[in-house]
N, C-alpha and C positions, 0 to 999 in steps of 0.2 A: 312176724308170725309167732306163734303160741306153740309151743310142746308141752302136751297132752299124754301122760301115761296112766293105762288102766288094767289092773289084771282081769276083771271082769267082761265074757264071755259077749256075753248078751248089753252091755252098754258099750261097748266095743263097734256090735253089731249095726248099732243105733247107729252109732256115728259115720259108721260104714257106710251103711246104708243112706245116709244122710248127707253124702256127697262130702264126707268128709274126708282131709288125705290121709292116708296109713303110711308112715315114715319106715316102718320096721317092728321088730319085736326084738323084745330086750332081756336077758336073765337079770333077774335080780339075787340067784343062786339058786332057790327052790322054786320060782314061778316065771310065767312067761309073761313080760307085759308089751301091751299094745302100745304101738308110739304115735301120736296124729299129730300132724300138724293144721292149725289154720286158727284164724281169726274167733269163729264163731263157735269154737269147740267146747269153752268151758260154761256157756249158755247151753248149747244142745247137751250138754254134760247135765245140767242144774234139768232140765225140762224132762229129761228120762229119767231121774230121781223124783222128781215131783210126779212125775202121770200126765204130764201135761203134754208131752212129744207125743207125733203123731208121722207116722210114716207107712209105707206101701206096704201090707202084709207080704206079698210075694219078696219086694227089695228086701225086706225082714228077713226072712227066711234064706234069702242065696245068700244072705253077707253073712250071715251064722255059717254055715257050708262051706262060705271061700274063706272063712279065716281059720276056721277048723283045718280045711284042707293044708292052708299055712303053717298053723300051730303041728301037726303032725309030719309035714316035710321036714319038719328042722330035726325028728326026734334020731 
């Protein structure tokens, strides 16, 4: 399996949403980064960079919501 860190919000989301696993969040001292684990992450990584990903507006949208809600538990 692949470990995947990302400080970014919204390709975070992507993966999220994308049945990807969330390991945790990490300081790097000023930022928080997201940690995924799996196989196919740094593909759905490369496809949300390009425009080429495509996922469920709704799942979009709660997986922004559930990691916000994340990001702000820890503060």
């Amino acid at each position: 399996m692949n470990n995947f860190k990302t400080k970014d919000l919204y390709e975070a989301a992507f993966l999220y949403a994308s049945g990807i696993k969330l390991s945790g969040l990490e300081s790097d001292g000023r930022q928080m980064l997201f940690v995924f684990i799996g196989d196919e992450v740094s593909k759905l990584s490369d496809s949300y960079w390009s425009k080429s990903g495509t996922i469920v507006a709704k799942d979009y949208a709660d997986a922004i919501r559930s990691l916000k809600d994340r990001l702000f538990a820890r503060s």
